[in-house]
N, C-alpha and C positions, 0 to 999 in steps of 0.2 A: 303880595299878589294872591295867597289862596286865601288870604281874607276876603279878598276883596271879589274871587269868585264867588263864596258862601253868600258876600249878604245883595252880589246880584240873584242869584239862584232863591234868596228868600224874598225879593222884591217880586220874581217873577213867577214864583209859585202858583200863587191864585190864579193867572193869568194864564197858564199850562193845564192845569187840573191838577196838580199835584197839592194832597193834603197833607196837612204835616202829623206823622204817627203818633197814636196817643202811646201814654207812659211815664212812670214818675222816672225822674230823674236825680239824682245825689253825688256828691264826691264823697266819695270812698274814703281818699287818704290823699296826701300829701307825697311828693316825687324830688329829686333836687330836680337843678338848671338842666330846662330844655329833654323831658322825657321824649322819645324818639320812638323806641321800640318795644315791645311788651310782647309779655307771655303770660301764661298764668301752668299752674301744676296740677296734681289730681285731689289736692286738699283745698284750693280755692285762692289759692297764695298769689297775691301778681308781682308781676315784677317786670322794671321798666329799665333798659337802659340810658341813661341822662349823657346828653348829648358835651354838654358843657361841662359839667362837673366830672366827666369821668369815673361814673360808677354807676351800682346797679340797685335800687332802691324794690323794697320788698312791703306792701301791704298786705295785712292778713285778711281775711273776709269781716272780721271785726273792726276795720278801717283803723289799727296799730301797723305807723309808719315807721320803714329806718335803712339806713344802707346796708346794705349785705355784706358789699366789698368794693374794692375799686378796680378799674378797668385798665386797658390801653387807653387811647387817645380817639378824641369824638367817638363812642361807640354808636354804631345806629341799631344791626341788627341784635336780635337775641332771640334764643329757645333752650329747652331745658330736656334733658336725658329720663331714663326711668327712673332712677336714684335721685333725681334733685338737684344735679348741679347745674350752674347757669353759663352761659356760655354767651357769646359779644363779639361781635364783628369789628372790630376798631379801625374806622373811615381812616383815622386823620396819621397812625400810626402800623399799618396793613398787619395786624394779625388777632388772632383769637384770645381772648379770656376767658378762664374758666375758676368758676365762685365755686367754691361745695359748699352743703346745706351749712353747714360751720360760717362762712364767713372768711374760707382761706382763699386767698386770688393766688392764681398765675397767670406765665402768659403761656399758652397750650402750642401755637405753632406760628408761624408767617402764612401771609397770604399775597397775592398776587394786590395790583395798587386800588389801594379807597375799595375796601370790602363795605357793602353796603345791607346786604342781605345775607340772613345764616339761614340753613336746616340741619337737619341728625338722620342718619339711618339707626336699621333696627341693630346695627352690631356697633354702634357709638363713635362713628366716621363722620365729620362736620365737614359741612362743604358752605363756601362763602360765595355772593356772585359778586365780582371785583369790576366798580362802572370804573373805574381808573382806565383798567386793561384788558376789560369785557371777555371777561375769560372766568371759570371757577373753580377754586382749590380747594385741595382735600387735604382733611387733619386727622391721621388716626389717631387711635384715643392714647397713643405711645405717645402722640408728638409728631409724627411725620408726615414733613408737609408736601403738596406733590401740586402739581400744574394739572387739572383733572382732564379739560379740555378748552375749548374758545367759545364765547356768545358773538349775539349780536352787540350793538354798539351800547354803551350803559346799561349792563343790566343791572335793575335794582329788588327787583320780584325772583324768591326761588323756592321749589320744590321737590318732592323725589317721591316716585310713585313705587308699587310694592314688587317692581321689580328691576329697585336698584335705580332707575333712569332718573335725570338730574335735568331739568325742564326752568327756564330763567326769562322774564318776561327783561326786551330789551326797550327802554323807553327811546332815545335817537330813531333808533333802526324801527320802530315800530311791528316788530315780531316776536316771537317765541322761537329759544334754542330748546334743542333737545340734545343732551350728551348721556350717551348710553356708557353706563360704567363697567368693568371688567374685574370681575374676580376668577377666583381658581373654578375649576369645574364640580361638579357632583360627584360623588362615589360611583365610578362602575359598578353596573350588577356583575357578581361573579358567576361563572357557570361549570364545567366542570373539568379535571385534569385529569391527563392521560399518559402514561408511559411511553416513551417512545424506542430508550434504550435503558442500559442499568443508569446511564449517566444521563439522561435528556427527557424531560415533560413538557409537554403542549397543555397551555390554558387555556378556555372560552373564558369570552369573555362578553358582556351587551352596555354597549356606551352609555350616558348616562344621560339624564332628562334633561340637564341645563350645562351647558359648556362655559358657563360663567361671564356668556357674553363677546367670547371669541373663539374661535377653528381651536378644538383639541390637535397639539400637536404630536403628544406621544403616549402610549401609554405602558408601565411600566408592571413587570409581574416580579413578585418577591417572596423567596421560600422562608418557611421555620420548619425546620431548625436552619441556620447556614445562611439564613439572609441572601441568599445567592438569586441576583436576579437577570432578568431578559427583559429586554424592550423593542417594539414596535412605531414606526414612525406612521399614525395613520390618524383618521381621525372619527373613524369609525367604529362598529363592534366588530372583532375577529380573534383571535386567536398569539398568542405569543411562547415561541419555545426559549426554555430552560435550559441550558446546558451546565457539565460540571456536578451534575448532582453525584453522589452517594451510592453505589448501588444498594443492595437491600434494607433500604434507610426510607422510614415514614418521611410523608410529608405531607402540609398544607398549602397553599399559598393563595397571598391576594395582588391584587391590581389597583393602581392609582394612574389617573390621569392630569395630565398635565399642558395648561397654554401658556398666555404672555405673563396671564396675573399669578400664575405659581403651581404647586401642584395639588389633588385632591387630599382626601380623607379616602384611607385603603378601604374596598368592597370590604363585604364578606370574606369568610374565606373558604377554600374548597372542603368537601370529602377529602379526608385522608387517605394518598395513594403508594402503597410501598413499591419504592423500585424494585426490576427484576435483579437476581443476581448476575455478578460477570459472569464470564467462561471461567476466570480462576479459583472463581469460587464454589461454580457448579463444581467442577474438575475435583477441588479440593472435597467438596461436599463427597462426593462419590467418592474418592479415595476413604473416606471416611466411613462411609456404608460400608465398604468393601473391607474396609479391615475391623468393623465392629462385627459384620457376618462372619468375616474367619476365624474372629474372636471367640464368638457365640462359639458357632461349629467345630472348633476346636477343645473348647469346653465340654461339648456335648460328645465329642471324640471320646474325649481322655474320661469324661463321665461313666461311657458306656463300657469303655476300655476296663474301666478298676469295677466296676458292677461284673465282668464277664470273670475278670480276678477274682472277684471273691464267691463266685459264685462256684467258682471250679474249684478252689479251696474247700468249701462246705458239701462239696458233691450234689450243686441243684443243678438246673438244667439249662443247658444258653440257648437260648432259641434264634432265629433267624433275625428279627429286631434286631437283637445287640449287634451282633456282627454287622449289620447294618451300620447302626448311629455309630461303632466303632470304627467304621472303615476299615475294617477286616476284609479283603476281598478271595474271591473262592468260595466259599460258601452260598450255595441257593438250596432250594424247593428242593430239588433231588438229592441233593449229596447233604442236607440238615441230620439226618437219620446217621448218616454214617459217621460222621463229624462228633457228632455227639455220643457216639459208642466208642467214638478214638479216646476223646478227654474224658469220657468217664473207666475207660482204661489206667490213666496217669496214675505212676506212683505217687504217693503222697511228699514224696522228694520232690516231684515234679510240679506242683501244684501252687509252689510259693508266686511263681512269677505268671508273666503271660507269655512267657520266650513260648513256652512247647504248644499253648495255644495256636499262637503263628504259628508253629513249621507244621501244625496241622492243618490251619487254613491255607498255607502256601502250598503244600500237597496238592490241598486237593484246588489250588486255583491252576497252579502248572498242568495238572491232569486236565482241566475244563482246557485248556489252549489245547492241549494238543488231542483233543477229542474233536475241536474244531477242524473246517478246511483249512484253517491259515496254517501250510504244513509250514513253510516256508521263514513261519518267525520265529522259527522252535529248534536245538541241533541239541548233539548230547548232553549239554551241559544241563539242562532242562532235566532229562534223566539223571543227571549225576546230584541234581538238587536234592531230588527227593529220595535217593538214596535205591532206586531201578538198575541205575548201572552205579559199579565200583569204581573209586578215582583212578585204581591202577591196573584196571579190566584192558584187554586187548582189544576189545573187538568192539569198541565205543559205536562205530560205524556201521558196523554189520546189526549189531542190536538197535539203533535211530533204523536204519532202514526197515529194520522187521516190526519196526512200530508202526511207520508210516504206510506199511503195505495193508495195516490193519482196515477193514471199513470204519467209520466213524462210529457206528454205533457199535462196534469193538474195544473202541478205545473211550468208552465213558466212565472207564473207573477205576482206580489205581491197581485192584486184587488182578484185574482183566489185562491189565499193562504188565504185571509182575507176571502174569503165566504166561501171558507171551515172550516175555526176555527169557524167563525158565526154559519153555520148549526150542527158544530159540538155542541158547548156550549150552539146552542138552542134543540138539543137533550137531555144534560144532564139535561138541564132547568127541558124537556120537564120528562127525568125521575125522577128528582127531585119532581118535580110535582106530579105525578102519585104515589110516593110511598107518600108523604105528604099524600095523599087523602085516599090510603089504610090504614095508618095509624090514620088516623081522624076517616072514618070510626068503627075502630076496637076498637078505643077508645070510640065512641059512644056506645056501644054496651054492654061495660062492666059498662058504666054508669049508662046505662037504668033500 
């Protein structure tokens, strides 16, 4: 029948206006039974699939014929990948073959019935259109073969344009399908992470330029270190929190998106954000300050403490500082002068230690209270410290009170506390006295 179109179509030419193209014309090469299908490669190479004979015959541009390899069964369609290998539609046995430049055949995957037509995407996915079951199947370059979607009725024509879509001219039905294909999405843009707790970060995140052809369904955030991730069911750009993190533990993290056809290639990843610490660790941090300062200040105690030692040893002078960084209390500005006439008094017996130091600073710090108003935090014993009143004095009470009756600025300095108990105790002396004498008197009397 298509003969027989040709040579009406050449009888009728002149009669239409149609000329016939000028051009030489030559056979190349030689094909087996019944060539069908052709292709040719980027060196000039063609190659035919033969219908009858079940393989795929290769001419060079120097018209050297030969078979490549053999096929399935009727092959019709055929095309060839960036590498070279050849690939066949096989009508009469529904599936793929594929030749490498070698001359090794297999059979690459199944196809839906009487594959007529092949094409290749740019990632090596062969799709057939099947006029059996007018439908077209997909053959990853694994082998795996899939139902892509449905045509119209025979399709024998197909292609795929540069974004994936798979287009099949259907001869019955007189139309063109279009089956749009589905793969994973594009890599989210990543954007930036934020702390929320020691344990919890919030991701931005901006969706990506291609959703691979269907509704992103979810997309998923993922730390380093700890792999620890969170997910969002949306299909938009937003935001996804973390939980379980680490507190004061760096981190990065990225985002992948995911629909039917599987999931992305991870963003970016972020700035690196260290968590806060916990409360038990602030807590413990600070316990830690706090005993590295009492540590120091302790040091520096006991520093100043043996400086004040050896200084009193050698006869130099301790000035106000040390007593200071020593924690010596009692000593200030006004009573340094007299402090320092005390310990440069010490025997040299006395000199070994800092004991007498203290009880000189404790003098004069008991004397500083009770120079103060606070009468009230002060009783004998305070006097019996520094050696004012005797442990086995009677009149502990009547000398506290003739202390207290002093004005404050009476009582700012031990010499001044000592003349007051003196004039006090040479009063009671002095009543002691006096009542002895009335009593002698009185005794004399009833003598007489």
């Amino acid at each position: 029948m298509l003969r027989t179109r040709l040579v009406i179509l050449c009888l009728l030419a002149p009669l239409i206006g149609i000329s016939p193209a000028s051009g030489s014309s030559t056979i190349l090469g030689s094909t087996s039974n019944y060539p069908f299908g052709i292709t040719v490669d980027s060196a000039g190479n063609i190659y035919t699939a033969n219908l009858l004979s079940n393989n795929v015959s290769k001419i060079t541009p120097a018209g050297v014929s030969s078979i490549l390899g053999s096929t399935g069964t009727n092959p019709r369609g055929i095309t060839i990948d960036s590498v070279g290998n050849i690939y066949t539609a096989n009508y009469g046995s529904n599936n793929v073959s594929k030749i490498t430049p070698a001359g090794v055949s297999s059979i690459l995957g199944s196809t839906g019935s009487n594959p007529y037509a092949i094409t290749i995407d740019s990632a090596g996915n062969i799709y057939t259109a099947n006029e059996g079951s007018s439908n077209v199947s997909k053959i990853t370059p694994a082998g795996a073969s899939s139902i892509l979607g449905s045509t119209g009725s025979s399709p024998r024509g197909i292609t795929i344009d540069s974004a994936g879509s798979i287009y099949t001219s259907n001869l019955n039905s007189n139309n063109v399908s279009k089956i749009t294909t589905v793969t994973v999405p594009g890599a989210p843009t990543i954007g930036s992470a934020m702390a929320l707790s020691p344990t919890s970060a919030s991701i931005s995140f901006t969706a990506p330029t291609s959703n691979g052809g269907a509704t992103i369904e979810t997309y998923t955030a993922t730390s380093t270190p700890g792999s620890i991730t969170g997910q969002v069911l949306q299909s938009g750009s937003g935001s996804i929190t973390i939980t379980g993190l680490t507190p004061s533990t760096a981190y990065t993290f990225r985002v992948t998106a995911s629909n039917s056809a599987g999931t992305s290639s991870a963003s970016g990843a972020t700035v690196s954000i260290t968590m806060p610490a916990s409360q038990s660790e602030i807590a413990a941090a600070a316990v830690a300050t706090q005993k590295a300062a009492e540590a120091k200040r302790e040091a520096e105690k006991q520093a100043a403490r043996n400086e004040i030692t050896n200084s009193v040893k050698t006869y130099k002078d301790v000035n106000l500082e040390m007593f200071t960084k020593a924690e010596i209390y009692g000593v200030t500005a006004l009573n340094i002068a007299a402090v320092q006439t005390e310990i440069s008094a010490l025997p040299q017996s006395s000199r070994v230690d800092l004991s007498q130091v203290l009880k000189i600073a404790r003098k004069y710090e008991v004397v500083g209270k009770i120079a103060s108003d606070r009468l009230v935090t002060w009783y004998s014993n305070s006097l019996l410290e520094i050696g004012l009143i005797r442990e086995d004095s009677k009149h502990k009470e009547a000398l506290t009170a003739a202390i207290k009756k002093l004005p404050a600025s009476e009582r700012s300095s031990y010499a001044a506390l000592k003349e007051a108990i003196d004039n006090e105790m040479a009063e009671i002396q002095a009543r002691k006295d006096r009542l002895a004498n009335v009593i002698a008197r009185n005794a004399s009397r009833y003598t007489k």
